[in-house]
Structure formats: structure tokens, C-alpha cells
C-alpha positions as CSV (number, residue, x, y, z in Angstrom):
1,X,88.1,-54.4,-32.2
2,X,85.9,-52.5,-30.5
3,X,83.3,-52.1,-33.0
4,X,83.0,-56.0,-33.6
5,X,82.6,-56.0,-29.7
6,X,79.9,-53.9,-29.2
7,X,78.4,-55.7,-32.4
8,X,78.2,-58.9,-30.5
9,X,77.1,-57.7,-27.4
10,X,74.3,-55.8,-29.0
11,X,73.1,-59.2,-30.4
12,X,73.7,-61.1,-27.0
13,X,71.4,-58.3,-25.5
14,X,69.0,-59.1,-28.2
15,X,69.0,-62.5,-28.2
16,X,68.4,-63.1,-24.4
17,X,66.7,-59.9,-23.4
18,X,64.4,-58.7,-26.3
19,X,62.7,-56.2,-24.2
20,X,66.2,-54.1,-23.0
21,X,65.5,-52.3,-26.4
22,X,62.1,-52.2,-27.2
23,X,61.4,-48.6,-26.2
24,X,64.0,-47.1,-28.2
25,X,66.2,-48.2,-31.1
26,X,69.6,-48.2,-31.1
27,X,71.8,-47.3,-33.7
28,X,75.9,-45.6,-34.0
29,X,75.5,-42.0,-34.1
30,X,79.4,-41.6,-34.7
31,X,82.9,-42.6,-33.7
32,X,85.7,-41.7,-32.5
33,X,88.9,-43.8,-33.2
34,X,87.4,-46.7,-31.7
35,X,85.3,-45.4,-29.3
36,X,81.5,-45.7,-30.5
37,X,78.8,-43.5,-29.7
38,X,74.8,-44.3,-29.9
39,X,71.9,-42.5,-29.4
40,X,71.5,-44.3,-26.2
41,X,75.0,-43.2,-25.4
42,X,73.8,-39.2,-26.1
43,X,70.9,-39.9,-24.0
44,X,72.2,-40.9,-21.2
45,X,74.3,-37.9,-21.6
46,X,71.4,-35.7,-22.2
47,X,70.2,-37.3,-18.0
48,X,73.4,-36.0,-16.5
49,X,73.7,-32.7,-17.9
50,X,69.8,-31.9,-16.8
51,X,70.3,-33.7,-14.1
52,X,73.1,-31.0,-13.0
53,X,71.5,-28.1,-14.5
54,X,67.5,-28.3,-14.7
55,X,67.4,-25.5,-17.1
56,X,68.3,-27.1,-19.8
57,X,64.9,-28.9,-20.1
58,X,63.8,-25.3,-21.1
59,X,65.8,-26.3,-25.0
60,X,63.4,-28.8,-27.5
61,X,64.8,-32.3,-28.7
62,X,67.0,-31.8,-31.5
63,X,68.4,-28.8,-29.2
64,X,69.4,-30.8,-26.3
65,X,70.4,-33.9,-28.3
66,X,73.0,-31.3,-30.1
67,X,73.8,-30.2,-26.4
68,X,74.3,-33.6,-25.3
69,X,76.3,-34.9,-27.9
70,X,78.4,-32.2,-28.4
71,X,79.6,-33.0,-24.6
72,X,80.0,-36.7,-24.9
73,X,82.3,-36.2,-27.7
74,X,84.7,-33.7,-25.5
75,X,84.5,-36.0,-22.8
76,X,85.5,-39.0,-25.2
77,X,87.9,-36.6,-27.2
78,X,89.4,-35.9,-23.3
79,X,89.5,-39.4,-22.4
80,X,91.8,-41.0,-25.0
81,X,94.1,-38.6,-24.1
82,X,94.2,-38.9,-20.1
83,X,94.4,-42.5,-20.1
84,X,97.8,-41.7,-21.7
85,X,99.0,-40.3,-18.8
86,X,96.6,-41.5,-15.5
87,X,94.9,-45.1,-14.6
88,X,91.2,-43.8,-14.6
89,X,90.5,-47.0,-12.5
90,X,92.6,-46.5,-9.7
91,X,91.3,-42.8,-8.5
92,X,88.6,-43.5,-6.0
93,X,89.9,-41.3,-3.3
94,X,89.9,-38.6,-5.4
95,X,86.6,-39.4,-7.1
96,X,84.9,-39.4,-4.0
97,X,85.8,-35.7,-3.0
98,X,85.1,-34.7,-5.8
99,X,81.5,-35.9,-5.7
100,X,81.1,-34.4,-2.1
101,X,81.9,-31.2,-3.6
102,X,79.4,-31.7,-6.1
103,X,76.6,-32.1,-4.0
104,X,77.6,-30.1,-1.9
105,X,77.9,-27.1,-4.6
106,X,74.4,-28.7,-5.7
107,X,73.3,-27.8,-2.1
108,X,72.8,-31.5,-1.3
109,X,73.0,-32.4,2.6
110,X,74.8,-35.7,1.9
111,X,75.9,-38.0,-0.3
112,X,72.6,-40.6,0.0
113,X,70.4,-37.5,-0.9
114,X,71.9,-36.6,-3.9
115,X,71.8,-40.5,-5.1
116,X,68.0,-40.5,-4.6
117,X,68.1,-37.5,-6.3
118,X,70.3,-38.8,-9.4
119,X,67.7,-42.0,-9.9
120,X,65.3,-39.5,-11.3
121,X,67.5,-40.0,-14.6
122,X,68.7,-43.3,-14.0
123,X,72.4,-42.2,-13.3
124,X,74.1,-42.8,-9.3
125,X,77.3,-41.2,-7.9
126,X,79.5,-43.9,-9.3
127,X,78.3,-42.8,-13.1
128,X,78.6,-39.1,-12.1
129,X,82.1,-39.5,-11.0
130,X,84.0,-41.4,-12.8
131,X,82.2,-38.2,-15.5
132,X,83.6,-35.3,-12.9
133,X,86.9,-37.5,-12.7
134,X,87.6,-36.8,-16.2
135,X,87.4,-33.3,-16.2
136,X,88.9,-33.4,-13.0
137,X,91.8,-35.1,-14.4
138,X,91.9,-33.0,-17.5
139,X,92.2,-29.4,-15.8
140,X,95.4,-31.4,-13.8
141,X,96.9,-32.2,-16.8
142,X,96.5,-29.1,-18.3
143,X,98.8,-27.9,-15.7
144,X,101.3,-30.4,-15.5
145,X,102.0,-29.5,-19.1
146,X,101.5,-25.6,-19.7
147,X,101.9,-23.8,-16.1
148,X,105.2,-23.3,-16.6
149,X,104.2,-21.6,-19.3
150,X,102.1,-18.9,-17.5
151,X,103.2,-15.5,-17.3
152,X,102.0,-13.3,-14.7
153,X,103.7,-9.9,-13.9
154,X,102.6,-9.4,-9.9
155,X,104.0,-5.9,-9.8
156,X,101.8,-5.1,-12.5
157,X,98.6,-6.4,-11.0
158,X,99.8,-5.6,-7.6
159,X,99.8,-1.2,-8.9
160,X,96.5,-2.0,-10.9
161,X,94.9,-3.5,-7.3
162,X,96.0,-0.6,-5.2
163,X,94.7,1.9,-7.9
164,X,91.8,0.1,-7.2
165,X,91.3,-0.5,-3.4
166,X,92.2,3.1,-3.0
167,X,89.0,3.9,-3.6
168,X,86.4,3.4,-1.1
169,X,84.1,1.0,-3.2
170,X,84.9,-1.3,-6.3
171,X,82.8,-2.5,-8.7
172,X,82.2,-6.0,-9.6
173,X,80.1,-7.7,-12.1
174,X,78.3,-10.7,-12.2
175,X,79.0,-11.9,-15.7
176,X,78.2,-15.2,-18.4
177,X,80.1,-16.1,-21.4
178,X,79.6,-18.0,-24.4
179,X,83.3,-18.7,-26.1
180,X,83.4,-20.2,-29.4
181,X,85.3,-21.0,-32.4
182,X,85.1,-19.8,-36.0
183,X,85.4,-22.5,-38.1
184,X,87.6,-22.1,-41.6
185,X,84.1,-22.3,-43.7
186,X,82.3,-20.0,-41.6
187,X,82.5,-16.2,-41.5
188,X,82.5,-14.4,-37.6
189,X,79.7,-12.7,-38.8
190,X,77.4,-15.5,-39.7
191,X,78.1,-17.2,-36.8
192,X,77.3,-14.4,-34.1
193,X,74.2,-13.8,-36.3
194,X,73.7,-17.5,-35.8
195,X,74.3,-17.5,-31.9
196,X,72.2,-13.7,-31.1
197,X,68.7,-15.5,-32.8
198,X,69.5,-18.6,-30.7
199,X,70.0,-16.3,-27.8
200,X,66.4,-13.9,-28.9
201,X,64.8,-17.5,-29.1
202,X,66.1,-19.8,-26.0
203,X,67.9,-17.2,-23.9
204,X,71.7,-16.9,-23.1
205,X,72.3,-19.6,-20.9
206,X,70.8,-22.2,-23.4
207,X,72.6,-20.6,-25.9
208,X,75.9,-21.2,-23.9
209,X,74.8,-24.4,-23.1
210,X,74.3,-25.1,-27.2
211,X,77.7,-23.0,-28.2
212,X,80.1,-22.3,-25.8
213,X,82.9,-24.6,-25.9
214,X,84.5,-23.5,-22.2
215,X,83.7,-25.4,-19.2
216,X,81.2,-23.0,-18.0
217,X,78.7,-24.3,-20.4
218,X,77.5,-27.1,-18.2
219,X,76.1,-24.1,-16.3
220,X,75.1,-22.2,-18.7
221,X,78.0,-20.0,-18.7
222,X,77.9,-18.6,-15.6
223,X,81.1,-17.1,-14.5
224,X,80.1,-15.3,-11.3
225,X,80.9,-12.4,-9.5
226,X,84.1,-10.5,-10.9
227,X,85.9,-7.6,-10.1
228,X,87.1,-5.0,-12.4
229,X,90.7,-6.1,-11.2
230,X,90.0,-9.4,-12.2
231,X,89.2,-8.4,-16.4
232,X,91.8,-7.0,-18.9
233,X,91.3,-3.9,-19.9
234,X,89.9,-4.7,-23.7
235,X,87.0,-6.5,-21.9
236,X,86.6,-4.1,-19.1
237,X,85.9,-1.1,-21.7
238,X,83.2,-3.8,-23.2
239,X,81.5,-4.4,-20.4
240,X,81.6,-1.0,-18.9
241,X,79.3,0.3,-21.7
242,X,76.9,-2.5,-21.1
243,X,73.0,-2.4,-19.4
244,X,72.0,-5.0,-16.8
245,X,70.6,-8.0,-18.8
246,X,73.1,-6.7,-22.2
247,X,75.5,-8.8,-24.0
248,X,78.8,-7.6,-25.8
249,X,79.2,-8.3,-29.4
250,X,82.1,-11.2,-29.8
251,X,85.1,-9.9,-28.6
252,X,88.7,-11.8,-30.1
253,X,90.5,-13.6,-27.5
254,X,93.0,-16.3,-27.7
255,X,92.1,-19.2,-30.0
256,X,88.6,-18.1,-30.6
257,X,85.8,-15.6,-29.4
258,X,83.7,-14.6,-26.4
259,X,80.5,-13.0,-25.7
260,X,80.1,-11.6,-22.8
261,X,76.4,-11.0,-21.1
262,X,76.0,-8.5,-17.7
263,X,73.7,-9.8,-15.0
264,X,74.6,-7.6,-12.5
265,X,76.7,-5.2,-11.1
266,X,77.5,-4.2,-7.6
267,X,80.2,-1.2,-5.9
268,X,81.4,-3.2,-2.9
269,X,83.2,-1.7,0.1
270,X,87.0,-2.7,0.5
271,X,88.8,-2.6,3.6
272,X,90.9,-6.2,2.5
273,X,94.4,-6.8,3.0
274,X,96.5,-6.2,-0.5
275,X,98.4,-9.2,-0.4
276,X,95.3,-11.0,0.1
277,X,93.7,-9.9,-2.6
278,X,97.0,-10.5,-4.8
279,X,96.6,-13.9,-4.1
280,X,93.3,-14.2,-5.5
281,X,93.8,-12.2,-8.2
282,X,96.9,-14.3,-9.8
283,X,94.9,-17.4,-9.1
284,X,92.5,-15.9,-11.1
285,X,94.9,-14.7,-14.0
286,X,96.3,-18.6,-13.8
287,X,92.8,-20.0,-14.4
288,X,92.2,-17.5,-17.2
289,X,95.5,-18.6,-18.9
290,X,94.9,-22.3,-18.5
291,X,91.9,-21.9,-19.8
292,X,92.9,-20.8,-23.2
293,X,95.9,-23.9,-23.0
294,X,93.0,-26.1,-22.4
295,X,90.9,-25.0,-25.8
296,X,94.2,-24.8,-27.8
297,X,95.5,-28.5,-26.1
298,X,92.0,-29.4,-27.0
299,X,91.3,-28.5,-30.4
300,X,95.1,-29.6,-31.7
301,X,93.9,-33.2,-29.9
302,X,90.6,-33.0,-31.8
303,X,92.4,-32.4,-35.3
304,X,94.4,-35.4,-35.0
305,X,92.2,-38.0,-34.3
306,X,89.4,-40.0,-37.0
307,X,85.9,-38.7,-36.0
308,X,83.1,-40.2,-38.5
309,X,79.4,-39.4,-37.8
310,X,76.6,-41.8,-39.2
């Protein structure tokens, strides 16, 4: 139904306004169910994530157009299942604090600002967030279905934490990731060969950008600050052996793999309350755990439904 509907608006558009599509021709790149993607659809796409992340104007055209689509169609993929389970239309209040965090994490003063600044590629706050809305409402539904499925032993991180704040300084690192996936016709190897000439070519954040199937991609996988507290001891030994500016090889984690890359380290004083810090830390664990729901609840979603590419 959809398909015949975009059909006959396409040839309304051309009828009565020949010049909407002179610039650029349109055709279906792929679908999804009945959703329909074109290439002005992956454009437009392509305007929002530079918009939110200049770098990526650093990758060529077929680079960013992969980029680009590859994020419409988990946005799409993530859509047919919220509205399942939440009217998209009827969450303006929450729409609107999330854009004010935004621009604010953008380091906009206000909400007119960063609108100027989104007409540079033709988007507005309305098209941004009913975009942030969906990921937004995604994360929420991970929850709702697997955080009572998240085990977290306190006593164990709370012994690990005071091993740690013992000391007089604690290291943290400022880390990136790329996770990924090994498809059934692939082989691990050929795909980190495949990923470590992207990264020796475009750098690591384009890489992630390209690659990396976790939410971080957007910014080119920029996790932030850490502390060793905060990483499981597998990945701590990893990262321990690593150089400023190094990357791990791909280490096995649930439902996939993740490279890890070091952009700094720092030994920071601690004179913090324990429980304090146990707070943050299981939040943190949580987020991890989620995480990996969200790529498994994902990728099961993905297998089920018709995707056909032009």
C-alpha cells in the first residue's frame, strides 16, 4: 500500500512541480517491509549525521552514502518495532528535552541557535527530534524488556573499587570502540583485515562511523573517559598493553566483537566517597549489559523482517 502511495505522490510531485526533482533523480534504493527508502531518503540522512558530527565530511561519497544508509535502515528497522509499543506522535514533552540536551551537549546556547545552525543541511529541530525520539524510545524499551534481566553482584564490584581507591591515584583511560558483527560468510579474520586498512586509510573514528554497529558510532565511537573499575578484566589486560593512539585486535564479547583504540590515559587522585562511586559504577555495568540486549534484540528483529535492496 505504501509503495503504490509513494508511486502516486512521486508523479503528483512531477506533474505540478517539475523542478522539485531536477537536481537529483530519485529512485528506491531498498525496502523494508513496507517502508521505502530513496536516495533522497539516504541523503537527507547523510545532512543529519554531519550535521551532528562534522567529521564525517572527512569520508568520500560512496563512503558516507554506506554510512548514511546503513543508519537509516537501523532507524527504520527500530521504528516498526516501537510503534508496537509507544504513539511516536504523542511525545512532544519528551522530544523537546531531549533536543535541549542535544544542543546543549552540542555546546549550543539555545534552542534558536542550533536551528540556524541545522538550516545549513536543510534539517530543523522538529526533523532532529522526532530522529533522537526514536533512539530515545528504543534505549527505554530496551529496559522495559531485559533489565530485569541484568545481573550485577555489588559486593563484588564494591571489593574490586576499594582495591582500587586504596591507592592514592587510579588510572583512567579515554577510550573508542568499533563493535561489529561477523557475518556467517565472512571469516573474523577477513573482516578485521577489512576494518585495520579502512582504519590506515580514513582513521578510526570514520572507521567506526562506517563499521561499528553500537550507538557510539554517530560519534565516531567515542566512549570517553573510563576508569579501570569501570572494564572487565579481559579488556583491562588488552588495553593495559596498549600505546597512546594504539588499537587492540578484536576482542570476543557478547553477540559480536570490539576493537578497542587508547587516546589517552590519566592517574587521577581519589579522595571520593565509596558508595558514591558504587553508584556510578553499577550504572555503568547496567548500560554495558543493555547494551549487548540492545544488539541481540536488534539483530533477532532484523532477521525477521523482508529487507530487499534495488
Amino acid at each position: 500500500m505504501k509503495l503504490k502511495i509513494f508511486f502516486i505522490v512521486l508523479l503528483i510531485n512531477l506533474t505540478f512541480f517539475p523542478n522539485l526533482y531536477s537536481q537529483e533523480n530519485v529512485y528506491i534504493e531498498l525496502k523494508i517491509e513496507d517502508e521505502i527508502i530513496t536516495n533522497i531518503d539516504i541523503n537527507n540522512e547523510k545532512n543529519y549525521l554531519i550535521a551532528l558530527n562534522n567529521n564525517l565530511k572527512n569520508l568520500n561519497k560512496d563512503q558516507i552514502y554506506k554510512v548514511s544508509k546503513n543508519s537509516l535502515i537501523r532507524e527504520i528497522i527500530k521504528k516498526i518495532e516501537l510503534v508496537k509499543f509507544f504513539d511516536l506522535e504523542k511525545s512532544n514533552v519528551l522530544t523537546e528535552g531531549l533536543i535541549k540536551n542535544l544542543y546543549k551537549n552540542l555546546k549550543f546556547n539555545n534552542k534558536n541557535e542550533f536551528n540556524n545552525y541545522l538550516k545549513n543541511y536543510n534539517l530543523n529541530t522538529e526533523k532532529v527530534g522526532k530522529k533522537i525520539l526514536i533512539e530515545a524510545l528504543w534505549n527505554q524499551l530496551i529496559f522495559d524488556k531485559f533489565n530485569k534481566n541484568v545481573k550485577i553482584d555489588e559486593n563484588k564490584l564494591k571489593v574490586k573499587l576499594k582495591n582500587e581507591l586504596n591507592k592514592n591515584k587510579i588510572e583512567e583511560f579515554n577510550l573508542s570502540e568499533i563493535v561489529f558483527q561477523v557475518d556467517s560468510n565472512e571469516k573474523i579474520e577477513e573482516k578485521n583485515k577489512k576494518i585495520l586498512n579502512f582504519i590506515n586509510n580514513n582513521g578510526f573514528e570514520n572507521a567506526a562511523n562506517t563499521f561499528s554497529v553500537s550507538d557510539s558510532s554517530k560519534l565516531g565511537g567515542k566512549i570517553g573517559w573510563v576508569n579501570k573499575t569501570q572494564i572487565s578484566k579481559i579488556i583491562l589486560e588488552k588495553v593495559n598493553n596498549l600505546e597512546i593512539g594504539q588499537i587492540t585486535n578484536p576482542i570476543l564479547i557478547n553477540n559480536g566483537y570490539i576493537i578497542l583504540k587508547l587516546e589517552d590515559k590519566r592517574l587521577v587522585k581519589r579522595n571520593i566517597d565509596i558508595d558514591k562511586e558504587l553508584k556510578k559504577l553499577i550504572v555503568f555495568e547496567k548500560e554495558k549489559q543493555l547494551n549487548q540486549y540492545s544488539l541481540m534484540y536488534f539483530y533477532r528483529i532484523k532477521k525477521n523482517l523482508f529487507i530487499n535492496e534495488s
